[in-house]
C-alpha positions as CSV (number, residue, x, y, z in Angstrom):
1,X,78.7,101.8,127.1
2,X,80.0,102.0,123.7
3,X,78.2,102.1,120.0
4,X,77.2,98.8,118.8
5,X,79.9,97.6,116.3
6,X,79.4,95.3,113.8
7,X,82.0,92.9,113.3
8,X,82.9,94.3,109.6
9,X,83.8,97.9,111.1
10,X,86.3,96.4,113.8
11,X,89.4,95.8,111.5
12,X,91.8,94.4,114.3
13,X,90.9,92.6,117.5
14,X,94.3,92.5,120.3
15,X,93.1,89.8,122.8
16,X,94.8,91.1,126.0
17,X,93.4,88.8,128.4
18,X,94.9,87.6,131.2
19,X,97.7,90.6,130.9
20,X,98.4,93.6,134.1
21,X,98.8,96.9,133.3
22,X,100.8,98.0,131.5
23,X,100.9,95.4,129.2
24,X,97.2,95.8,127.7
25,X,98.4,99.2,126.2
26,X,101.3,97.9,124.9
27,X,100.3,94.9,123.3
28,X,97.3,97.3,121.7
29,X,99.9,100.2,121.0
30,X,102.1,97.4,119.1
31,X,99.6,96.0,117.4
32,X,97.4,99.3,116.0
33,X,100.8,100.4,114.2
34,X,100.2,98.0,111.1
35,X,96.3,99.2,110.9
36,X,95.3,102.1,108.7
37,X,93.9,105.4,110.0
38,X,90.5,105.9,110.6
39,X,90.1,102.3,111.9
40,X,88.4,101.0,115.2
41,X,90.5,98.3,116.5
42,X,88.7,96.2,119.8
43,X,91.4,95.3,122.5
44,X,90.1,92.5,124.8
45,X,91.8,93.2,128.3
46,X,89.8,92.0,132.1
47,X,92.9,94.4,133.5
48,X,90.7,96.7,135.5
49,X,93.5,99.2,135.1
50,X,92.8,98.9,131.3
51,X,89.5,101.4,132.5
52,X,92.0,104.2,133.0
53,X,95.1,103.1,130.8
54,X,93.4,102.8,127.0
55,X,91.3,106.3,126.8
56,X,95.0,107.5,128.7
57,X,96.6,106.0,126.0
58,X,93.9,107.6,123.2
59,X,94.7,110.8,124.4
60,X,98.1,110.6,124.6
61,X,98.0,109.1,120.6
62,X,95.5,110.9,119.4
63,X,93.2,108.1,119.1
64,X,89.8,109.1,119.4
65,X,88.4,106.2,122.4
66,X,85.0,105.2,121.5
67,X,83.9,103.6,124.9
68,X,83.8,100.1,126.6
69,X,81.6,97.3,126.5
70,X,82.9,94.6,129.4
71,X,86.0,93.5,128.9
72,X,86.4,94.9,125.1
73,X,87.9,98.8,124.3
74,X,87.0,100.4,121.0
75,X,89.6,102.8,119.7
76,X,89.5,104.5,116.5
77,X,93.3,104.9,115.3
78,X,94.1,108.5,114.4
């Protein structure tokens, strides 16, 4: 479970649907560079890989991973 966001605090949504591991990451890693710190950014991915690969993929960034809500991933970008 994850904070309730309101759609004005998510400042980029990366629609990963459909996508295997490890694409999910990279599509979202690709993506977050154009965004400005400090933002929380939604990744849509049904991968259930995606469960263990984006809060790997925080940590790894520095990203601080703000939970999980079905099949959406808030990350704030560092």
């Amino acid at each position: 479970m994850t904070q309730d966001f309101g759609e004005s605090e998510v400042a980029l949504e990366v629609d990963a649907l459909g996508l295997l591991c490890p694409l999910p990451v990279l599509r979202l890693r690709k993506r977050m560079q154009g965004v400005e710190p400090g933002a929380v950014v939604r990744l849509l991915a049904d991968d259930p890989a995606a469960h263990v690969d984006v809060p790997h993929f925080c940590v790894e960034g520095g990203h601080a991973f703000l939970g999980a809500e079905g099949t959406a991933f808030y990350v704030r970008k560092a």
